[in-house]
PQR file with spaces between the fields and no chain letter, atoms N, CA, C, O and H, PARSE charges and radii, in Angstrom:
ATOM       1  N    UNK     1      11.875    2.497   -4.578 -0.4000 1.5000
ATOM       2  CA   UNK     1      12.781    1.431   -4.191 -0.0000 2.0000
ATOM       3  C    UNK     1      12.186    0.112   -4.674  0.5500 1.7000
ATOM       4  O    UNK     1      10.965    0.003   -4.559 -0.5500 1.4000
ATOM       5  N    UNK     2      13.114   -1.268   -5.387 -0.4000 1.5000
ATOM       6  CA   UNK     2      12.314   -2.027   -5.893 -0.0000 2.0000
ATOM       7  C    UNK     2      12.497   -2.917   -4.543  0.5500 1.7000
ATOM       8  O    UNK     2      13.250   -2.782   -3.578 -0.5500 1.4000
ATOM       9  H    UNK     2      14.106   -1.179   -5.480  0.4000 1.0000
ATOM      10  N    UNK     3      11.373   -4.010   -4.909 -0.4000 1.5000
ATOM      11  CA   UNK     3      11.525   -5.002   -4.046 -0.0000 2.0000
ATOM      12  C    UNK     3      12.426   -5.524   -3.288  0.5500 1.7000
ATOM      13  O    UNK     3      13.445   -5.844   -3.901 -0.5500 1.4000
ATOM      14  H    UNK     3      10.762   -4.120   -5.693  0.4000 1.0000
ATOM      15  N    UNK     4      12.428   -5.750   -2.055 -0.4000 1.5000
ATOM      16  CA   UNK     4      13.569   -5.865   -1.405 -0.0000 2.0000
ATOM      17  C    UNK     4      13.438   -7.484   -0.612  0.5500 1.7000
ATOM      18  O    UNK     4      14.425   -7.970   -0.058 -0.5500 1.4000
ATOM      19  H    UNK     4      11.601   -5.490   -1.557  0.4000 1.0000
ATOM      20  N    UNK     5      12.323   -8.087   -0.646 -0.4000 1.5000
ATOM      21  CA   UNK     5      12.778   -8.874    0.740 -0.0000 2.0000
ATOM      22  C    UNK     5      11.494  -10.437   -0.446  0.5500 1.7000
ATOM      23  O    UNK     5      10.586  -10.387   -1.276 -0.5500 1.4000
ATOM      24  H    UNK     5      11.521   -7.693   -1.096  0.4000 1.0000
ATOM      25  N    UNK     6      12.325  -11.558    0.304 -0.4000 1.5000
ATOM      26  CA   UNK     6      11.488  -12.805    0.012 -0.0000 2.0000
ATOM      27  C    UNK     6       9.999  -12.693   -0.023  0.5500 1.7000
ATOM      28  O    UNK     6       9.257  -12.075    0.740 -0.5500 1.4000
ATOM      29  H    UNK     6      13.063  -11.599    0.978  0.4000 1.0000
ATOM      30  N    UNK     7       9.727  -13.405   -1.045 -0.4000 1.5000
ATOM      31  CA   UNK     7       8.812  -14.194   -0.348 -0.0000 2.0000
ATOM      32  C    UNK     7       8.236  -14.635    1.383  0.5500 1.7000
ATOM      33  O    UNK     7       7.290  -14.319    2.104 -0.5500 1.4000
ATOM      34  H    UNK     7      10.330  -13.907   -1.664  0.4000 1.0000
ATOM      35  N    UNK     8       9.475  -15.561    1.477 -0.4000 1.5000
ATOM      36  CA   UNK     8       8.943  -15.780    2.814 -0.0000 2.0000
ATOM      37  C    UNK     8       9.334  -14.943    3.917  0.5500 1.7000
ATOM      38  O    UNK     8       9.064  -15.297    5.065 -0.5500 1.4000
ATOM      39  H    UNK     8      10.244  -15.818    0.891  0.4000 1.0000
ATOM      40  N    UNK     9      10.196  -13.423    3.587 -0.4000 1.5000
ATOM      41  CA   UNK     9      10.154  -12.568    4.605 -0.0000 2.0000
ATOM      42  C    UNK     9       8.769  -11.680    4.734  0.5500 1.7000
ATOM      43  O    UNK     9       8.625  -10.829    5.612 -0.5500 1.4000
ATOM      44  H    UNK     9      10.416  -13.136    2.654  0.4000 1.0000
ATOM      45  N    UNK    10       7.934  -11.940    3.905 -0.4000 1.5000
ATOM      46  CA   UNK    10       6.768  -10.597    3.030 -0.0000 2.0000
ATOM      47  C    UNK    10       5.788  -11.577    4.314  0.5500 1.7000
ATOM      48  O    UNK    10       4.985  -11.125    5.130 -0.5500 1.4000
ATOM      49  H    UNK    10       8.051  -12.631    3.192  0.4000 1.0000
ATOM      50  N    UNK    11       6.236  -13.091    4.095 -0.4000 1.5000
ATOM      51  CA   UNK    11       4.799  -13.895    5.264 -0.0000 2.0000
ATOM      52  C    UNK    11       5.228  -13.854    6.617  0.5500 1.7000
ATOM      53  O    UNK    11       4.423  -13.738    7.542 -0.5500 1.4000
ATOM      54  H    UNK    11       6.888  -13.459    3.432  0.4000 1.0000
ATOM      55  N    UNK    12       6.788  -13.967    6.826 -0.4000 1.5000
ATOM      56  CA   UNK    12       7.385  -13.727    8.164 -0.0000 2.0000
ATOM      57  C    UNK    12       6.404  -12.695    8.718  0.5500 1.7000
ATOM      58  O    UNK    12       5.484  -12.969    9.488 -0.5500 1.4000
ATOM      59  H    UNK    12       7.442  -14.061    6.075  0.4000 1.0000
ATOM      60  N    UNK    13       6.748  -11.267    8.164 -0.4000 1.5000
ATOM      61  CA   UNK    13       6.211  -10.078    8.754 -0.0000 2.0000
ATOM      62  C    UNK    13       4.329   -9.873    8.727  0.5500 1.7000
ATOM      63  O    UNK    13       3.641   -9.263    9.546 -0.5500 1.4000
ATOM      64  H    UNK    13       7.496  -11.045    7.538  0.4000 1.0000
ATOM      65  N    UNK    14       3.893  -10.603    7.516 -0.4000 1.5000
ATOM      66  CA   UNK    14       2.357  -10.420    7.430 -0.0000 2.0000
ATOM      67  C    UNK    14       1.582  -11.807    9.242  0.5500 1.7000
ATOM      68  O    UNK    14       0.544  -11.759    9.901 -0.5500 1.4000
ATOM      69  H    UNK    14       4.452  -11.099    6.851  0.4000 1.0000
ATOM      70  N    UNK    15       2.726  -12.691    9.288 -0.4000 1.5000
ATOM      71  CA   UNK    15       2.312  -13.022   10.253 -0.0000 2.0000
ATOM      72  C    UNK    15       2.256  -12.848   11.705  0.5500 1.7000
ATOM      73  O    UNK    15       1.447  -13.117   12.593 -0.5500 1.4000
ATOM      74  H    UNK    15       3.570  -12.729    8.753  0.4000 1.0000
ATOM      75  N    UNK    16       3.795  -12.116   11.596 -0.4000 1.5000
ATOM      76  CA   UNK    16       3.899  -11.337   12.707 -0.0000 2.0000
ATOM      77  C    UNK    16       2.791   -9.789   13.291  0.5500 1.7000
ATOM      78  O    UNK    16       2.417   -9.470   14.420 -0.5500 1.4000
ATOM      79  H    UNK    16       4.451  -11.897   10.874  0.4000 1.0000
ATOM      80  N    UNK    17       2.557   -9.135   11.920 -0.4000 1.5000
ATOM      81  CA   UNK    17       1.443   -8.291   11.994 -0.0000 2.0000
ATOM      82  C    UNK    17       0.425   -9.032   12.723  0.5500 1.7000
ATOM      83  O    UNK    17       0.181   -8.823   13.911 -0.5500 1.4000
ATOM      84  H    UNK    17       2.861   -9.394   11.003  0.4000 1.0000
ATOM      85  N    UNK    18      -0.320  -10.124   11.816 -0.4000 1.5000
ATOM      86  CA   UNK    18      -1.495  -10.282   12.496 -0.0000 2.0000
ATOM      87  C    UNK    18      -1.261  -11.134   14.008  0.5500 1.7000
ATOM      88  O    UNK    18      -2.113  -11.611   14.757 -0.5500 1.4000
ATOM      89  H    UNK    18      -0.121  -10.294   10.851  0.4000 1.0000
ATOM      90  N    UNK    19      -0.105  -11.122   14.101 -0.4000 1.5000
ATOM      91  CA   UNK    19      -0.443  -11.762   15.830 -0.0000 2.0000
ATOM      92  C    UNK    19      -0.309  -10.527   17.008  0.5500 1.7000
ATOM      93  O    UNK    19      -0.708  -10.507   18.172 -0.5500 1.4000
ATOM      94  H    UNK    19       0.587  -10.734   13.493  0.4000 1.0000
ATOM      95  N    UNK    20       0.558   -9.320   16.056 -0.4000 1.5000
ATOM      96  CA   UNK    20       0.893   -8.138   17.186 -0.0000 2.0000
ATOM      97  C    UNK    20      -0.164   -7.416   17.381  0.5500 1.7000
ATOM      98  O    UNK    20      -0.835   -7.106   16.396 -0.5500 1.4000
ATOM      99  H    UNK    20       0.883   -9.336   15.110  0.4000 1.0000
ATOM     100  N    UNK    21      -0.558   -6.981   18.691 -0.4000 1.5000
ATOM     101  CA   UNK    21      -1.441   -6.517   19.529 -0.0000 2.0000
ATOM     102  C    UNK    21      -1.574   -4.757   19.930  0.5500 1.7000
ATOM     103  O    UNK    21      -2.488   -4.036   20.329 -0.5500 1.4000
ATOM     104  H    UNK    21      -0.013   -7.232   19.491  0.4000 1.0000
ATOM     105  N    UNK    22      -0.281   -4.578   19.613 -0.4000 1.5000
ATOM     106  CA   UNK    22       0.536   -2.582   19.713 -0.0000 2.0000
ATOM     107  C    UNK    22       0.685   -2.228   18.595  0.5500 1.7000
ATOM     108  O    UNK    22       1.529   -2.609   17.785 -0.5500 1.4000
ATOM     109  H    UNK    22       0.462   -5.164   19.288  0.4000 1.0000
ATOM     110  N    UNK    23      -0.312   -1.303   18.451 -0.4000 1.5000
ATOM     111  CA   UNK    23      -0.362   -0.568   17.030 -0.0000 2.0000
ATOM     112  C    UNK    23       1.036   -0.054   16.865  0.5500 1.7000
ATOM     113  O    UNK    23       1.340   -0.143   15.675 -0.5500 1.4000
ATOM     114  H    UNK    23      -0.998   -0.993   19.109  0.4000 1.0000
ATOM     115  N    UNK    24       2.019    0.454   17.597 -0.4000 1.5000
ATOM     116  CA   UNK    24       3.299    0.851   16.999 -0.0000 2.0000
ATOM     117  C    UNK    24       4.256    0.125   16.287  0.5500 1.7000
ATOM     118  O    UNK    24       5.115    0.448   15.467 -0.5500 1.4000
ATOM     119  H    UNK    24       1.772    0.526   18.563  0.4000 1.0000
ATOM     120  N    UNK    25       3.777   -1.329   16.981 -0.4000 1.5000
ATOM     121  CA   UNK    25       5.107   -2.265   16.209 -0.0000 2.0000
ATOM     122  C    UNK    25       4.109   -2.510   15.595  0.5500 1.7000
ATOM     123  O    UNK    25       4.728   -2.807   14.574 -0.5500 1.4000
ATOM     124  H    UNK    25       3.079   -1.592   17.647  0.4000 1.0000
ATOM     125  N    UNK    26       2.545   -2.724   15.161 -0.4000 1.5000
ATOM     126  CA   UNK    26       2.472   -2.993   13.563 -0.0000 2.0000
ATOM     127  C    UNK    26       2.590   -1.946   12.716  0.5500 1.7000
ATOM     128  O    UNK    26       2.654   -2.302   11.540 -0.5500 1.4000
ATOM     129  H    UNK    26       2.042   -2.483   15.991  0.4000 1.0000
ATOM     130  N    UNK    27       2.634   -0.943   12.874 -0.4000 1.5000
ATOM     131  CA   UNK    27       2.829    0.571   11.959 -0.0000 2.0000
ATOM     132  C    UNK    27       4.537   -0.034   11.377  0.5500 1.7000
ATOM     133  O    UNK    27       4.684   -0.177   10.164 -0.5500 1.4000
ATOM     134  H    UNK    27       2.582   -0.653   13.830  0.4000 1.0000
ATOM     135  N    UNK    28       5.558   -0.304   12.195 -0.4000 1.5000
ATOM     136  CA   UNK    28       6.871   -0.670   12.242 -0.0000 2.0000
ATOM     137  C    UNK    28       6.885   -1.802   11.305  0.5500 1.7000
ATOM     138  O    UNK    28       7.887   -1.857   10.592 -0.5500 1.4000
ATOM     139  H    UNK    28       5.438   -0.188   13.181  0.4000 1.0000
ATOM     140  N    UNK    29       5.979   -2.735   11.142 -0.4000 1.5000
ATOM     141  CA   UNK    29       5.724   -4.197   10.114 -0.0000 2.0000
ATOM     142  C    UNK    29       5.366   -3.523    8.893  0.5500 1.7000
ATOM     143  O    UNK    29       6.051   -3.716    7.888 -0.5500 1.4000
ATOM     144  H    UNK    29       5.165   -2.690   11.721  0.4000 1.0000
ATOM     145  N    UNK    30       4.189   -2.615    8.859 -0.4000 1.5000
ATOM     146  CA   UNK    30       3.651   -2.273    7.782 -0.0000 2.0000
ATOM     147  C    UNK    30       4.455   -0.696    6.894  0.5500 1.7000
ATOM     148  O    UNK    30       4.122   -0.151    5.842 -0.5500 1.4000
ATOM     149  H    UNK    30       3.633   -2.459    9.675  0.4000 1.0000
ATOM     150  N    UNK    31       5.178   -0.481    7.522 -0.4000 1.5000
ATOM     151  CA   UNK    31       6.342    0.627    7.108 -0.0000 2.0000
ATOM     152  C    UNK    31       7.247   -0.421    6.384  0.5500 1.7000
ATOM     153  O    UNK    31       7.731   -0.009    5.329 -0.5500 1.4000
ATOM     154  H    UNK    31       5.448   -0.924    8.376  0.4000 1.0000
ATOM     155  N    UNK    32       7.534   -1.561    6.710 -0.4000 1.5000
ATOM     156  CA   UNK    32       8.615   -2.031    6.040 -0.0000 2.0000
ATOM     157  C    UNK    32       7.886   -2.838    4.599  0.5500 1.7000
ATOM     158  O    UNK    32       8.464   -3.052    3.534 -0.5500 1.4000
ATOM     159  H    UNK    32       7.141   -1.895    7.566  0.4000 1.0000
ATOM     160  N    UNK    33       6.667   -3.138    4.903 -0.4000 1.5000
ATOM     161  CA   UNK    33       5.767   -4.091    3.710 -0.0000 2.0000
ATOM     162  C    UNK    33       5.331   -2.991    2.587  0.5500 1.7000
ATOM     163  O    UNK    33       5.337   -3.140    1.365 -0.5500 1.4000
ATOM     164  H    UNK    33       6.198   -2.965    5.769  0.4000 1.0000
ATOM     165  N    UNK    34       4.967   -1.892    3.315 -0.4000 1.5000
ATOM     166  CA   UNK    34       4.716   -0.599    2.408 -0.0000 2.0000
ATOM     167  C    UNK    34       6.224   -0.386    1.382  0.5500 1.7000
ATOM     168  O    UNK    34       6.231   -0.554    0.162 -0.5500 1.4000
ATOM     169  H    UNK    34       4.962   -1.772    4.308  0.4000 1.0000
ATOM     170  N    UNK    35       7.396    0.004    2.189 -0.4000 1.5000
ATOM     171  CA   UNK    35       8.381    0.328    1.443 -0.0000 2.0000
ATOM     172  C    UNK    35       8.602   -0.857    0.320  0.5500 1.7000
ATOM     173  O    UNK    35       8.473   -0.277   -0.758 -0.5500 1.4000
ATOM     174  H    UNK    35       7.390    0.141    3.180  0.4000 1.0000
ATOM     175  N    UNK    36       8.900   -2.367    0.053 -0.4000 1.5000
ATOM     176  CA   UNK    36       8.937   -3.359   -0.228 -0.0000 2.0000
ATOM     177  C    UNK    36       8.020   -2.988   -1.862  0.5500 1.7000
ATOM     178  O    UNK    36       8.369   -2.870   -3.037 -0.5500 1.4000
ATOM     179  H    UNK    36       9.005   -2.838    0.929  0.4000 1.0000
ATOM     180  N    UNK    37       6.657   -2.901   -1.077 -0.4000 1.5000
ATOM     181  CA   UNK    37       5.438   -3.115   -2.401 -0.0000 2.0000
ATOM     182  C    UNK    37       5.498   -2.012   -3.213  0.5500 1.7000
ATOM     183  O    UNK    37       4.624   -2.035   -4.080 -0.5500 1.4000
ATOM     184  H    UNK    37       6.372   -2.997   -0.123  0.4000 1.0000
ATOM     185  N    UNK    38       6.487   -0.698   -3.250 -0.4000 1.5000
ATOM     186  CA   UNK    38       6.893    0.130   -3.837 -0.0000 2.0000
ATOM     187  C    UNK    38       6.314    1.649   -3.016  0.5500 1.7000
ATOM     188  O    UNK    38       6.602    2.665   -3.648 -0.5500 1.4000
ATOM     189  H    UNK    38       7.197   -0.680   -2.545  0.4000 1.0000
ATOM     190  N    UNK    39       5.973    1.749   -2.431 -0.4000 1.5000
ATOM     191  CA   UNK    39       5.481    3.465   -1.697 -0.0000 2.0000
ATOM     192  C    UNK    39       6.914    3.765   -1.301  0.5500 1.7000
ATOM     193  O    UNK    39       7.821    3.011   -0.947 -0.5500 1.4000
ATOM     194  H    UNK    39       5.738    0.924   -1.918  0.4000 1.0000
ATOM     195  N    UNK    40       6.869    4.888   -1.438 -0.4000 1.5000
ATOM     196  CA   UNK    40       7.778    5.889   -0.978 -0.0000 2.0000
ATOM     197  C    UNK    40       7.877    6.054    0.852  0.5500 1.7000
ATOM     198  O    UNK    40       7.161    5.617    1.753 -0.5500 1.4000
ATOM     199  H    UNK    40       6.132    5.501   -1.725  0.4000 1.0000
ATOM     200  N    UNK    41       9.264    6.994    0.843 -0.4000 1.5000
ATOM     201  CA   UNK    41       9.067    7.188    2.053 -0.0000 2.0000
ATOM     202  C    UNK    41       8.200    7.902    2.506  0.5500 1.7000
ATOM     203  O    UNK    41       7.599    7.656    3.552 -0.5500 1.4000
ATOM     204  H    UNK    41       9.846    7.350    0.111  0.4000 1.0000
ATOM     205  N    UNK    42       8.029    8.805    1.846 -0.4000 1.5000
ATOM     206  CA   UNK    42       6.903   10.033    2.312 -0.0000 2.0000
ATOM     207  C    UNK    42       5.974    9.614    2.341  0.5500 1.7000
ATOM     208  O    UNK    42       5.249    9.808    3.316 -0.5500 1.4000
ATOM     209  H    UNK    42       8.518    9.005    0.997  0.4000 1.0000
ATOM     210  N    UNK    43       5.517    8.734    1.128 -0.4000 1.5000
ATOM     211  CA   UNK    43       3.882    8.282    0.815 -0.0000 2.0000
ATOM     212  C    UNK    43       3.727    7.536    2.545  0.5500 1.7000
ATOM     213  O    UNK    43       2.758    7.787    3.261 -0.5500 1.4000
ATOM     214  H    UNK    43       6.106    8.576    0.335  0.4000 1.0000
ATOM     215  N    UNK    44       4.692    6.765    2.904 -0.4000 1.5000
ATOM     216  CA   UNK    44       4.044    6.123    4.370 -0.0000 2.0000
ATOM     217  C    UNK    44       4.164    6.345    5.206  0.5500 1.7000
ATOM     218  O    UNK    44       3.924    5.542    6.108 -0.5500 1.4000
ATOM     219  H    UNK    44       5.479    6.561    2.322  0.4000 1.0000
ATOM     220  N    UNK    45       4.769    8.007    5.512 -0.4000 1.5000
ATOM     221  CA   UNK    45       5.104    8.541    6.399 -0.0000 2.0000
ATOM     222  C    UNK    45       3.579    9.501    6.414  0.5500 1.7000
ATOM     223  O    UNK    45       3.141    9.808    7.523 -0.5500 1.4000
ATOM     224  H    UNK    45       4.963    8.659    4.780  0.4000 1.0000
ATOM     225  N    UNK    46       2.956    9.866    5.393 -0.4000 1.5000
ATOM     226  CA   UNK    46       1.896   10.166    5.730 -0.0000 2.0000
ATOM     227  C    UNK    46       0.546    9.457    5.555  0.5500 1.7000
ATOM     228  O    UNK    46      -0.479   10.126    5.687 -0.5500 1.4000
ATOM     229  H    UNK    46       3.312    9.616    4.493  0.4000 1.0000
ATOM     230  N    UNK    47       0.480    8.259    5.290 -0.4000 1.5000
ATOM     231  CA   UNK    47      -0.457    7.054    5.573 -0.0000 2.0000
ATOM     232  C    UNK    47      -0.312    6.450    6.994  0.5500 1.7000
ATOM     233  O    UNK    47      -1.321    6.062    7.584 -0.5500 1.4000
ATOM     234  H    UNK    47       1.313    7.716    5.183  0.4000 1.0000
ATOM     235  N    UNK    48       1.233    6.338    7.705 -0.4000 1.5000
ATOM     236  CA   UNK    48       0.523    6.023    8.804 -0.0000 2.0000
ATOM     237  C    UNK    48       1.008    7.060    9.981  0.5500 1.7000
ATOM     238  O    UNK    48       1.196    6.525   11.074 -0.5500 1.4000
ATOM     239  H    UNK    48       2.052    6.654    7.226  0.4000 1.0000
ATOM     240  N    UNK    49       1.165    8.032    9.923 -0.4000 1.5000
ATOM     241  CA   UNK    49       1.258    9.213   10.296 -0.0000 2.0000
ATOM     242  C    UNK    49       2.415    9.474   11.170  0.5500 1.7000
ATOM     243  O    UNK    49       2.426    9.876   12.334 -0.5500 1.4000
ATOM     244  H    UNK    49       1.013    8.466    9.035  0.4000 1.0000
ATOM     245  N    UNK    50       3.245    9.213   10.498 -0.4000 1.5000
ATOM     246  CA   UNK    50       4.849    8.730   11.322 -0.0000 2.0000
ATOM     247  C    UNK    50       5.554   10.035   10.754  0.5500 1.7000
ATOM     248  O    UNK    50       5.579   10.517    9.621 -0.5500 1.4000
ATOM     249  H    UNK    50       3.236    8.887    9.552  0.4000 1.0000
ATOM     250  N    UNK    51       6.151   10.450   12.030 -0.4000 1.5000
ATOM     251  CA   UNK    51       7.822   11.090   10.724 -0.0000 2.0000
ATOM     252  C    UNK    51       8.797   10.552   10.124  0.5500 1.7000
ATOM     253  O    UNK    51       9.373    9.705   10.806 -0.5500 1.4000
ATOM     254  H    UNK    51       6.130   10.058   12.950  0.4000 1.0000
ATOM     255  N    UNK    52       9.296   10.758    8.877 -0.4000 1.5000
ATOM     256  CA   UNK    52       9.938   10.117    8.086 -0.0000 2.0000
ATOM     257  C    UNK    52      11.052    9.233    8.160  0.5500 1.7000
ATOM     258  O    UNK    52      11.247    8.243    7.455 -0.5500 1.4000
ATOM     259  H    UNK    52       8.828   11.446    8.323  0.4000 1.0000
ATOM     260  N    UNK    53      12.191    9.943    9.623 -0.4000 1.5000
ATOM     261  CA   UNK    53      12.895    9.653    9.645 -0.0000 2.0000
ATOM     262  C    UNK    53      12.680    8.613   10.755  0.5500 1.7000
ATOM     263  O    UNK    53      13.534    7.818   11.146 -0.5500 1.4000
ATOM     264  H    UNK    53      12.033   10.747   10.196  0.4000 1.0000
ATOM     265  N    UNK    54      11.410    8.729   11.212 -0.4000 1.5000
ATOM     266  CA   UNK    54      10.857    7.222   12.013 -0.0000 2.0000
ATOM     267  C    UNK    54      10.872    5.943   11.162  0.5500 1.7000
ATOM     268  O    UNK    54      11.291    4.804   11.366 -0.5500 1.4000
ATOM     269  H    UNK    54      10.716    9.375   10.894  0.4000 1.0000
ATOM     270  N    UNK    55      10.179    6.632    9.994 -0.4000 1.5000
ATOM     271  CA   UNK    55      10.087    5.113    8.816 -0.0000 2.0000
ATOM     272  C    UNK    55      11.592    4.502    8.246  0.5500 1.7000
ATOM     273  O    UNK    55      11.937    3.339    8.033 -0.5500 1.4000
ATOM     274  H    UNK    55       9.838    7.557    9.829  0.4000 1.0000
ATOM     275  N    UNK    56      12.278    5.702    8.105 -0.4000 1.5000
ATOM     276  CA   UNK    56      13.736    5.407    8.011 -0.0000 2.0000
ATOM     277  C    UNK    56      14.192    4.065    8.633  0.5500 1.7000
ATOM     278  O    UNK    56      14.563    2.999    8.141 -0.5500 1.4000
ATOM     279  H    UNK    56      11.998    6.646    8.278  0.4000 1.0000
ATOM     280  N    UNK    57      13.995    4.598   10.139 -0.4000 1.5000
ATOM     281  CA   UNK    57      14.518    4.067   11.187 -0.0000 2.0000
ATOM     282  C    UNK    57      14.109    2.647   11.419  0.5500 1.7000
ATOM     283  O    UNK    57      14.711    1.581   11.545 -0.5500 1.4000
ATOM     284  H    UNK    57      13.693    5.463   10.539  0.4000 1.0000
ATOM     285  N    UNK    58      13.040    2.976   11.427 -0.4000 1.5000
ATOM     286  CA   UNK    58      12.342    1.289   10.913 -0.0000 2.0000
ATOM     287  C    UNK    58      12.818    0.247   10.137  0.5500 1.7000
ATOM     288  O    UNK    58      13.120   -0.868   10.564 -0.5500 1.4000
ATOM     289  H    UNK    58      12.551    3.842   11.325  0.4000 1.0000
ATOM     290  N    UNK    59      12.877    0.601    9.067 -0.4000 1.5000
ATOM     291  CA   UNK    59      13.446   -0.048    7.745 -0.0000 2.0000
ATOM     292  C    UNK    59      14.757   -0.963    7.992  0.5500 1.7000
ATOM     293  O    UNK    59      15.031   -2.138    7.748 -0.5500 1.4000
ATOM     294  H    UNK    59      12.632    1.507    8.721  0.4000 1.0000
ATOM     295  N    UNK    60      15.692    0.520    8.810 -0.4000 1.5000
ATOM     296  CA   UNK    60      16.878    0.355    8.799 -0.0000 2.0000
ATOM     297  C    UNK    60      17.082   -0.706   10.218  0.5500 1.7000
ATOM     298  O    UNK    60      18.172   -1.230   10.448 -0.5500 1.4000
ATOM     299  H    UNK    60      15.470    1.474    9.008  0.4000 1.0000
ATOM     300  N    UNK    61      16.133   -0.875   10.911 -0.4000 1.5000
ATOM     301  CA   UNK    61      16.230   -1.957   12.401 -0.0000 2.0000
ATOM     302  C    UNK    61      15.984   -3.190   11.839  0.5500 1.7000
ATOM     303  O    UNK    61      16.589   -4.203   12.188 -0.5500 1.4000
ATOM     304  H    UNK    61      15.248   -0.450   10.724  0.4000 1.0000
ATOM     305  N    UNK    62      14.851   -3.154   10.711 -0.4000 1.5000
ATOM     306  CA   UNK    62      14.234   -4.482    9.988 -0.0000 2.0000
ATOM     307  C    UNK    62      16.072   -4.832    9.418  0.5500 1.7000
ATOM     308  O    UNK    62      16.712   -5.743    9.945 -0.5500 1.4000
ATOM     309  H    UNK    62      14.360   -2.330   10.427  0.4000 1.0000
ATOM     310  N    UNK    63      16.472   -4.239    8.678 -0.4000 1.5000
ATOM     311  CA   UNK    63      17.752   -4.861    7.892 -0.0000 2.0000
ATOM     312  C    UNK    63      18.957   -5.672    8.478  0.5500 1.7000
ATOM     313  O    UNK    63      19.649   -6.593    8.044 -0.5500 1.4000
ATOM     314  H    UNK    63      15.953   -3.499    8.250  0.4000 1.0000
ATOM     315  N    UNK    64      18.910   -4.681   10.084 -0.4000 1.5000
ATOM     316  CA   UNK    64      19.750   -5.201   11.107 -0.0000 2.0000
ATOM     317  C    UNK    64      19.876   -6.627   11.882  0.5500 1.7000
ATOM     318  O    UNK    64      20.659   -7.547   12.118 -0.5500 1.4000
ATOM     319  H    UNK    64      18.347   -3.933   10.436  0.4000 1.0000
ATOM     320  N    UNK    65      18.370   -6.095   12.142 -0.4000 1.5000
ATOM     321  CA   UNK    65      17.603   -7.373   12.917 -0.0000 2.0000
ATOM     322  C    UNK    65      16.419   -8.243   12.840  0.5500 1.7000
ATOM     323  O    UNK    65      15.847   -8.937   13.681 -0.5500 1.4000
ATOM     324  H    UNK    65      17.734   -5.348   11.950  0.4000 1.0000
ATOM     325  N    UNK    66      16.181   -7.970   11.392 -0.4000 1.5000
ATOM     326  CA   UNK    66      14.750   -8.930   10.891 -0.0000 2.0000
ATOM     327  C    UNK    66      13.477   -8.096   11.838  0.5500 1.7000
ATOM     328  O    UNK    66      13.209   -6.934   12.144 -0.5500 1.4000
ATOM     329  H    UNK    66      16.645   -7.406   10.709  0.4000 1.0000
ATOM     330  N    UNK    67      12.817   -9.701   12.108 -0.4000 1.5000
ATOM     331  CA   UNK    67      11.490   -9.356   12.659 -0.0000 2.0000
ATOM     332  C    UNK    67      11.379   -8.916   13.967  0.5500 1.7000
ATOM     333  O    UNK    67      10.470   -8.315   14.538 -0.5500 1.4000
ATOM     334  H    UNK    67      13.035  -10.645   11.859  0.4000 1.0000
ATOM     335  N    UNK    68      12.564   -9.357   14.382 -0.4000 1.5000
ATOM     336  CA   UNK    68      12.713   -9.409   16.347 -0.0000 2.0000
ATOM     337  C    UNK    68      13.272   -7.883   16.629  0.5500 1.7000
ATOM     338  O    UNK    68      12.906   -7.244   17.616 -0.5500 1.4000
ATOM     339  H    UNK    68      13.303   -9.845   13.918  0.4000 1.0000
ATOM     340  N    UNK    69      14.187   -7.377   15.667 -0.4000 1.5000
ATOM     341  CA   UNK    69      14.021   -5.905   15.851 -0.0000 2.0000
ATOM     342  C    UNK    69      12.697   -4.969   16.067  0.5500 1.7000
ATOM     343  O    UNK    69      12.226   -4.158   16.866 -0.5500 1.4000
ATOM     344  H    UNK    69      14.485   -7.895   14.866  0.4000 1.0000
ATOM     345  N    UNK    70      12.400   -5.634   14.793 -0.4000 1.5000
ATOM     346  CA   UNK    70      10.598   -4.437   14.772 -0.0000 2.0000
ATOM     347  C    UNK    70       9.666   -4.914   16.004  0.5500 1.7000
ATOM     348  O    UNK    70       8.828   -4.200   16.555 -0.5500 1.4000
ATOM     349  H    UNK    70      12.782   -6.292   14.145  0.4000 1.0000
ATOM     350  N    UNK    71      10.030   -6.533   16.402 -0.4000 1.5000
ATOM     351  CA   UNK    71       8.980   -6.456   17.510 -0.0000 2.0000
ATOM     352  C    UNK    71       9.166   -5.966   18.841  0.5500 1.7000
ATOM     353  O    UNK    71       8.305   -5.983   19.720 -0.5500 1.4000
ATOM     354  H    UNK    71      10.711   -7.113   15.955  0.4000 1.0000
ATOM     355  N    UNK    72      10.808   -5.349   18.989 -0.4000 1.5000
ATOM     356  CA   UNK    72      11.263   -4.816   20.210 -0.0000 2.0000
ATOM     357  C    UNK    72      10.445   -3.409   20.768  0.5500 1.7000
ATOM     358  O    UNK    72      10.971   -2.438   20.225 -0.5500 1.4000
ATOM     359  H    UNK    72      11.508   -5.335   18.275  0.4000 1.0000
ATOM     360  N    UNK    73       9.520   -3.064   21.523 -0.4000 1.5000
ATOM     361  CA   UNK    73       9.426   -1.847   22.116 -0.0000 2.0000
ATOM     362  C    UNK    73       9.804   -1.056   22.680  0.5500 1.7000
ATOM     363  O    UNK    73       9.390   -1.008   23.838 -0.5500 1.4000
ATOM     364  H    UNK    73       9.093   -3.854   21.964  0.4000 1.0000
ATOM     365  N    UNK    74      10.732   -0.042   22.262 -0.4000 1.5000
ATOM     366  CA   UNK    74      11.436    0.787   22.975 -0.0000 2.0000
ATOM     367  C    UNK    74      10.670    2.442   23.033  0.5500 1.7000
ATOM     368  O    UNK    74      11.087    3.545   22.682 -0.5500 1.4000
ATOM     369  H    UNK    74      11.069   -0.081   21.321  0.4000 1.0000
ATOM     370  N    UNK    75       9.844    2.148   23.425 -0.4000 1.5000
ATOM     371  CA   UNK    75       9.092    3.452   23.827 -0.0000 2.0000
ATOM     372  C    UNK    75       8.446    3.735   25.394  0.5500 1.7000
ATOM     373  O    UNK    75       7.863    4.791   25.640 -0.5500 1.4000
ATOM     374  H    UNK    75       9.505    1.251   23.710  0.4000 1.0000
């Protein structure tokens, strides 16, 4: 998949990473920065040890709802 998101969405999320504290919503930041910089789904479904259709899901909350999606915890 080629590049998908700004510039300043790539710092939105790299800043939001480093302020989040729950490894799940940064796995959820870095699923979407992974897909972006070109990895596959699979490739980051087994780098950060997610099922696929988790990373899917991810992706697809980021598109909906930006950053405030991925930082929602629903677990």
């Amino acid at each position: 998949m080629p590049a998908f998101l700004s510039d300043q969405q790539v710092t939105e999320l790299r800043r939001a990473h480093k302020a989040v504290r729950d490894k799940r919503i940064a796995d959820k930041i870095k699923a979407v920065l992974m897909l972006h910089h070109g990895y596959s789904y699979d490739q980051i479904h087994e780098a950060l040890l997610l099922d696929e259709a988790t990373v899917r899901r991810h992706v697809i909350q980021y598109e909906h709802q930006g950053v405030d999606g991925l930082l929602e915890c629903r677990y």
